[in-house]
N, C-alpha and C positions, 0 to 999 in steps of 0.2 A: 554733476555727480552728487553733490551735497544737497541739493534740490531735489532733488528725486531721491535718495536715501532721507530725507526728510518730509518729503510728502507720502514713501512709501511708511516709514514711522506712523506717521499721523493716521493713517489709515488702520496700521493694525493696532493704536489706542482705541481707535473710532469704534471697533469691534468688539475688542475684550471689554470695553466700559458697556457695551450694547450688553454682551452677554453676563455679564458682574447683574447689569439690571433686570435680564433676567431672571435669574439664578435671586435674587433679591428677592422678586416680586411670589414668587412659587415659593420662600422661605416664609413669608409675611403673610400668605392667605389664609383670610381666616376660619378656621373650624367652625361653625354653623350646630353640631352634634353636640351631645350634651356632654361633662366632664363628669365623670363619674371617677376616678381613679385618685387616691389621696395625692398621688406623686404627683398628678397635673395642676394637681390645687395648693403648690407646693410656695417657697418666698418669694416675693417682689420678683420681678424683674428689675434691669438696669439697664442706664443710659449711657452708653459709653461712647467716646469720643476716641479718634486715632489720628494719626498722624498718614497723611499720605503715603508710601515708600513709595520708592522705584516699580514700575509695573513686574520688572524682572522678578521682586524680590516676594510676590505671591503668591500661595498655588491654592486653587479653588479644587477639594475633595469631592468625587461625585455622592451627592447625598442617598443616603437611602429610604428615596420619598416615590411618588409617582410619578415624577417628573423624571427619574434616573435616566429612561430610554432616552430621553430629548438631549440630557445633560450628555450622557455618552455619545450621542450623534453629533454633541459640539466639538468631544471631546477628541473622537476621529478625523474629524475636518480642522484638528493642528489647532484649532482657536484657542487655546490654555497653553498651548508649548512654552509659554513665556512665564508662566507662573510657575515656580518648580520648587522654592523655597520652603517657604511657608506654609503652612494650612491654616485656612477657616472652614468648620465644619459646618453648615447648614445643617437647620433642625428639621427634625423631622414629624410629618405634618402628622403620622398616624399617633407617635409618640406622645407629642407633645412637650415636648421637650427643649429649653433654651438651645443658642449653639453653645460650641466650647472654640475659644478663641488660643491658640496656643503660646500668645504674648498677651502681658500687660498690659492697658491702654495706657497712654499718655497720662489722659486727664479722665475724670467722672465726669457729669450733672448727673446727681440723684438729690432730691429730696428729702431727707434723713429725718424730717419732722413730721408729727401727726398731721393728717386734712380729715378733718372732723365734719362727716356729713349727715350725721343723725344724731340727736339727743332726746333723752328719756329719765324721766326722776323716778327711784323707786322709793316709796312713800315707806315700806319695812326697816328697809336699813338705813333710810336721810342718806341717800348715793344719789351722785349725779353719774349717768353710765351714758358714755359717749363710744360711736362707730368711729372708726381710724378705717379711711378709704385705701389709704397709702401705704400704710403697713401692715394691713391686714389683722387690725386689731379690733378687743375691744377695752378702751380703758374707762374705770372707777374710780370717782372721786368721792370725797367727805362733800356733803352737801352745801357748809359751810366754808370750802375751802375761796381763799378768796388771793390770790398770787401775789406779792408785793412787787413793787418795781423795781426792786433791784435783786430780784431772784430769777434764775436763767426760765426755770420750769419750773408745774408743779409737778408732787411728785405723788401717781396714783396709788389707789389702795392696792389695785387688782388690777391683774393684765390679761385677756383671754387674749392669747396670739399663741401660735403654731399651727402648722401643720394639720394634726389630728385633729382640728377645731372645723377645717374644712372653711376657714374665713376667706372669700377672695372678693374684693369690688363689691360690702354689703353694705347696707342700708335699712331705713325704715325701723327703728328701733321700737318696740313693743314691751311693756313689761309686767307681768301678770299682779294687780294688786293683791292678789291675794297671797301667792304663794311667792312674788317675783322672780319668778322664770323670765331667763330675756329671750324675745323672738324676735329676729334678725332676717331679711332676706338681699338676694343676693342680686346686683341691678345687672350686672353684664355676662360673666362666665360661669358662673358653677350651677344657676338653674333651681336656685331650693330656698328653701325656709329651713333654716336652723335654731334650735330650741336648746340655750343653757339652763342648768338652776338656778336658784338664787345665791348669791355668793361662789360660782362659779370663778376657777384662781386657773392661770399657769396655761400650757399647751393641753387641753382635755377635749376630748371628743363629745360632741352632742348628744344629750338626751334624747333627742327625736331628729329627723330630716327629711321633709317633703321635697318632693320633688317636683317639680312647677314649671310652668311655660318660661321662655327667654323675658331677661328686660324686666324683673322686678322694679320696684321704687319704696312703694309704703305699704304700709299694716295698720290698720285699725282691731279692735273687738267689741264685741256685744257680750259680754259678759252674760248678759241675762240669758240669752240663748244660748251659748259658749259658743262661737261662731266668730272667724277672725277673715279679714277683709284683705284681699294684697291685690296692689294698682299695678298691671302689666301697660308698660307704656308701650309698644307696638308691635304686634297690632295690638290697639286700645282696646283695655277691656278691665273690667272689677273682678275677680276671682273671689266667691266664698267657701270656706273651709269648714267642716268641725274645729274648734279650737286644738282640740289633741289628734287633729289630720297627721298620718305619720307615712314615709313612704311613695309607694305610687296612689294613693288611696285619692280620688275624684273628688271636684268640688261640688258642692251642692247646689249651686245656682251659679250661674257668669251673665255678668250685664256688658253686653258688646251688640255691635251694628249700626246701621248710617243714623237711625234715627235718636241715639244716645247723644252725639254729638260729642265724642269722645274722643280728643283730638292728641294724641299723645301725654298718655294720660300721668301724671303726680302723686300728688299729693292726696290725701281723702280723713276726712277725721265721720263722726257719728255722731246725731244727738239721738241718741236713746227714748229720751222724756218726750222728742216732738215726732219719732220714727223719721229720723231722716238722713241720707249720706250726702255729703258733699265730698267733688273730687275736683281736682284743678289740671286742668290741662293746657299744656302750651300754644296748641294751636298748628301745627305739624300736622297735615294731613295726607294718605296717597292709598292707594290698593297695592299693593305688592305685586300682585299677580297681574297689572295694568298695568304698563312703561305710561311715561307720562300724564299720568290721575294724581301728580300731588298739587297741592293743594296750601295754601295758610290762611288761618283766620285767626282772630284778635284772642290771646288768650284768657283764659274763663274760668270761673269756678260753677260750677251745674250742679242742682239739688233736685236730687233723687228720692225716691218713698225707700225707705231703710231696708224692707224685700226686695227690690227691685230685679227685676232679672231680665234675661233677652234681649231684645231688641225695644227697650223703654226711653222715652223720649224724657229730658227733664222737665222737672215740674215748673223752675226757673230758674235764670240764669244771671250772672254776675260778671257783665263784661262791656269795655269798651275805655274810652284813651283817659277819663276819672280817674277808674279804680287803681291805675297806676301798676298792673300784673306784670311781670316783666321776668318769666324764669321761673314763675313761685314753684317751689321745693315743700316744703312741709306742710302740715298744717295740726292745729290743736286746739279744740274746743273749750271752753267756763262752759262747765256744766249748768252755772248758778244762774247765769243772767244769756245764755245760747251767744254768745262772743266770739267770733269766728279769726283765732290769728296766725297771719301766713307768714313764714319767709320767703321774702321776695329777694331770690338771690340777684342778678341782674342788676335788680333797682338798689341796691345795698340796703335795704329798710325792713322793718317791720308793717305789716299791713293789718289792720283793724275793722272786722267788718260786721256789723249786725246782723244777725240768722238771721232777718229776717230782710235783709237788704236782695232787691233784683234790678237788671240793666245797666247801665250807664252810671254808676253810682259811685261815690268819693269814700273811701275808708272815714270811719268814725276818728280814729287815730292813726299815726302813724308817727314810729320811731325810727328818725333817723337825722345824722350829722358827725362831724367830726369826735363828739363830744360817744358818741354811742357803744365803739366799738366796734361796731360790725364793720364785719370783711366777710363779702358772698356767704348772709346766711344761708343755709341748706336746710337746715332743722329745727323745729322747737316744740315745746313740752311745756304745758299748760301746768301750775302744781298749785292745787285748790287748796291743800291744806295750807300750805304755809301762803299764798298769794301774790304767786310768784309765775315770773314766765324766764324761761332758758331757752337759747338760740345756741346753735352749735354754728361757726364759722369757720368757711370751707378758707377762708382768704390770707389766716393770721394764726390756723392751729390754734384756737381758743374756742368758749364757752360761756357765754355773757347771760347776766341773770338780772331781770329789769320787776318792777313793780307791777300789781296787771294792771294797775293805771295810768301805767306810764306812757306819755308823749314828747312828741315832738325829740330836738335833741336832746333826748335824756341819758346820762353816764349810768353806766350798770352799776347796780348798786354791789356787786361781788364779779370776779372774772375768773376763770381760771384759765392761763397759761399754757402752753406745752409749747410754746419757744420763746426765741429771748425778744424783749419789749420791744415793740417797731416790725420786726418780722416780717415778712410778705412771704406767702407760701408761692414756690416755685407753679403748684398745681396742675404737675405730670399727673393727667386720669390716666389714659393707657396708651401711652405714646407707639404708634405704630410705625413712625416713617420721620426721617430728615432731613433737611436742604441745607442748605450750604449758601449763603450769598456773600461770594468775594467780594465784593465792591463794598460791603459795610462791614467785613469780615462779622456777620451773625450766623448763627445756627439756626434755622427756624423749624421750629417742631410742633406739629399740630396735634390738639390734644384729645 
């Protein structure tokens, strides 16, 4: 009797855990559509942790999503009857909107410190202005600020975060010499190029917002034409704009197709003086619309004729197991002498390359060692006047600023901080899903 009262148990866990993973999987799908509503572009998300209860003690609410019909067909065939207490409200897909959990978790993992994936000097006000992936920020530094070691953080000038800012998962920091205006795009959900002033302060709404293909990364400009550059990493392609593009308003040329060689595209900087783009890409290949057409090859940097548009093949390419490419994220040009330097997040280093370097070739320099700083560069910012280069690092919530001739393991000659010394960033991008492995009692969450 306890055998079978126990293997009938087991069976209706086996179900209600079947349908928990349904109800899951229809809560987590991801919206493909563009966000357009301030409220979807709203704070962080959170990671929250709970404690098991008793299966009795939870009741699953039918959501009000597309899935309702299916959920109330579970609901008829008694599979919830056990769930009566409690609610968790699944979100809903058209809304957009978190759930609402009607208890406290247990415990958190969040993040609570900046992950700094783009840096940009603006030469007007001597500010170093760094992206915050994680917080949805952007913060402002004194140019000179330099963090002591026994200071937890530093503490910025400026903080563009809220809501009205429309900040979510952006990147590719831009900032107009002239005027410094900062131009910002956005890598994963909200679809746009956002445009602040210069000395832009506090929760404020944009001066301009383009609206653009999924999968931003970077921004370059051509000044001289007014004409600004954003790398759509898939499907790979270079997007050109007018500089003051605002809206739904179309690019003026796009460089995409097989014969680009454009393999999940990066990073891209401009040399002006020799008409040329270079764009780095990881090497990620497939057709979307093909099952089975993906693809990988060696990651690369490809130099382009500075017009380039369509279906253009590069002029030459910079790739193979030398150059040591491994994730490159940024990129920023020496105008003075065509110096091509990348972060190479992956590799944890700085990579140095001759404009005029093609194939299989060995960076001129490279910074990297214990001594450095870096933790998973993502960004950095070439600054002519003073002779200077800044890495923003995704790895330690910091911003390290090195000589332009600096090599090998060289200690940054200024840091700036935003957590306490030693630090290692959790580095939740957009955590969608997690596992549980008893046997090592971990969490594992994929990022």
């Amino acid at each position: 009797m306890r055998a079978g009262t126990s293997k009938s148990r087991s069976g209706i866990l086996a179900v209600a855990v079947t349908a928990i993973g349904i109800l899951f999987l229809f809560a987590v799908e991801r919206q493909e559509s563009k966000i357009t509503s301030e409220s979807a572009l709203g704070s962080p998300r959170l990671v929250s942790i709970e404690e098991l209860p008793d299966l009795g003690d939870i009741c699953v609410s039918q959501p009000t999503t597309r899935s309702s019909s299916m959920i109330a067909a579970l609901q008829d065939n008694n599979l919830f009857s056990a769930f009566q207490e409690k609610r968790v409200y699944a979100s809903s897909q058209e809304g957009g909107q978190t759930g609402d959990v009607t208890r406290l978790p247990v415990r958190t993992i969040r993040d609570t410190y900046p992950i700094y994936s783009s840096v940009a000097v603006d030469p007007l006000r001597d500010e170093v202005v760094l992206q915050d992936t994680n917080l949805f920020g952007i913060k402002v530094f004194n140019r000179l600020e330099n963090t002591p070691s026994d200071a937890e953080a530093a503490k910025p000038k400026r903080v563009i975060q809220g809501p009205k800012t429309l900040n979510e998962y952006n990147n590719g920091l831009y900032i107009d010499p002239t005027t410094g205006n900062i131009h910002s795009v956005a890598m994963d959900t909200a679809d746009s190029m956002i445009v602040f002033p210069g000395g832009a302060n506090g929760d404020v709404a944009p001066i301009r917002k383009l609206n653009t293909p999924h999968r931003n990364f970077a921004t370059a400009a051509n000044e001289e034409k007014g004409e600004i550059y954003i790398t759509i990493q898939y499907p790979p392609k270079v997007m050109v704009y007018r500089k003051d593009a605002n809206g739904n308003d179309k690019p003026i040329r796009v460089l995409e197709g097989e014969h680009t060689k454009l393999y999940d595209t990066h990073g891209i900087v401009l040399d002006v003086k020799k008409n040329l783009m270079f764009v780095g890409t990881w090497g990620n290949a497939s057709d979307y619309k093909v099952a089975g057409t993906g693809k990988f090859y060696p990651p690369s940097i490809n130099v382009y004729p500075l017009d380039a548009s369509g279906d253009t093949p590069p002029l030459r390419v910079i790739q193979g197991s030398k150059t040591q490419l491994d994730w490159a994220g940024g990129m920023s040009l020496d105008p003075d002498n065509g110096n091509l330097y990348v972060a190479n997040d992956v590799g944890n280093s700085i990579l140095v390359f001759h404009g005029t370097d093609q194939g299989n070739v060995a960076p001129a320099r490279i910074i990297k060692g214990n001594k450095s700083g870096l933790s998973h560069p993502a960004g950095i910012s070439v600054d002519t006047k003073n002779k200077e280069v800044w890495v923003s690092n995704m790895g330690n919530s910091s911003a390290t600023c090195y000589s332009l001739t600096a090599n090998g393991n060289a200690a940054p000659s200024r840091t700036i901080r935003s957590a306490p010394l030693g630090r290692t960033s959790v580095k939740f991008g957009k955590p969608q899903a997690v596992a549980y492995d008893s046997k090592r009692e971990q969490y594992l969450v994929p990022n």
